[in-house]
N, C-alpha and C positions, 0 to 999 in steps of 0.2 A: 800424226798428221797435223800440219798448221792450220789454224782455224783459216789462213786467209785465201788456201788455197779451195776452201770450202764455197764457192759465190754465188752458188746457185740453189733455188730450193725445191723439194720434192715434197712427190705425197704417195705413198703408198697403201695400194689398196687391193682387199682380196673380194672375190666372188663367193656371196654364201648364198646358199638354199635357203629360202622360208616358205612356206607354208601360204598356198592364196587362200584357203579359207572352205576349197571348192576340193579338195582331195588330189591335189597338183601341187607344183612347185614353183616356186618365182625366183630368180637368183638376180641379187641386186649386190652392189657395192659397198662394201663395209670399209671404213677408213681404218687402218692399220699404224699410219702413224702420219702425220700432217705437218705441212711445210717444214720439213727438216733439212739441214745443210748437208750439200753435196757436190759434189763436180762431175758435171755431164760433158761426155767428149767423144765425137763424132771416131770411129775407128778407121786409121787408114793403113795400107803399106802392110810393112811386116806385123804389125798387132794387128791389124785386121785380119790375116792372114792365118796368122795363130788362132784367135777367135774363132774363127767358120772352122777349122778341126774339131773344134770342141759342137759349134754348134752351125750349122749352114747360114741359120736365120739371122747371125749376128752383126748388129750395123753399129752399136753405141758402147759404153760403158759406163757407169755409175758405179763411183767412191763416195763412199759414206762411213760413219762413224761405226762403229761395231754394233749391232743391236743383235738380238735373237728375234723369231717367229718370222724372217723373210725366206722365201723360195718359190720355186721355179711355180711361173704360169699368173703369180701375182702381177697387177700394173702399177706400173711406178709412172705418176702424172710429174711433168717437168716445168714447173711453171717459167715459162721463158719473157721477160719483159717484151722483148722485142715482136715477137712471134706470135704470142698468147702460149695457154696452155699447148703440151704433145705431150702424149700417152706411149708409155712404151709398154712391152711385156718381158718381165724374167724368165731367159731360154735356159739359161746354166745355173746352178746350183751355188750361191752364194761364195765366192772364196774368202777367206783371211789371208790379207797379205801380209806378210813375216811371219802369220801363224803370232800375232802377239795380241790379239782382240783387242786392235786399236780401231781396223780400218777393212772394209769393207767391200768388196768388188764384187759387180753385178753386171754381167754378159747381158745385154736385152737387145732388142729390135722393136725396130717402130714401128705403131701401127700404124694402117691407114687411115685419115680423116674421113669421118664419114660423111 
């Protein structure tokens, strides 16, 4: 993948359990990996299409570089100049595209602003 097609940056991050202190749990955001390059692109038409097969909820996708520890239910923050931050959530299960761990494809949907 060209670095130049990369112009946008993310941050992903997963939900863990800790401990309040009181015999409960608190789940808070743990960063998974921080502003890294990406290409976020609105799904339309026939990739869209294809997408909700795989998952109903699917509105976006995210190309990124190969990493391991990413999967389904983590949120991928989008830092968007224009916009501010949007948050999405991983519905599908990471693909490798060519199967050659260069490049990275991530089916999510956005959430709501709260």
């Amino acid at each position: 993948m060209r670095a130049g097609i990369l112009r946008h940056r993310v941050t992903i991050q997963q939900m863990v359990e800790t401990s309040d202190g009181h015999h409960g749990l608190d789940e808070t955001a743990t960063t998974v990996a921080a502003r890294i390059p990406a290409y976020v692109q609105p799904l339309a038409g026939r990739a869209l299409e294809r997408a909700q097969q795989i998952d109903p909820r699917t509105t976006h996708q995210v190309d990124l570089r190969h990493r391991t520890g990413l999967a389904t239910g983590q949120a991928v923050i989008f830092h968007d100049p224009d916009d501010g931050d949007r948050t999405f959530e991983i519905v599908a299960p990471p693909t490798d595209v060519l199967e050659q761990r260069r490049t990275l494809r991530l089916l999510c949907k956005e959430q709501e602003a709260a």
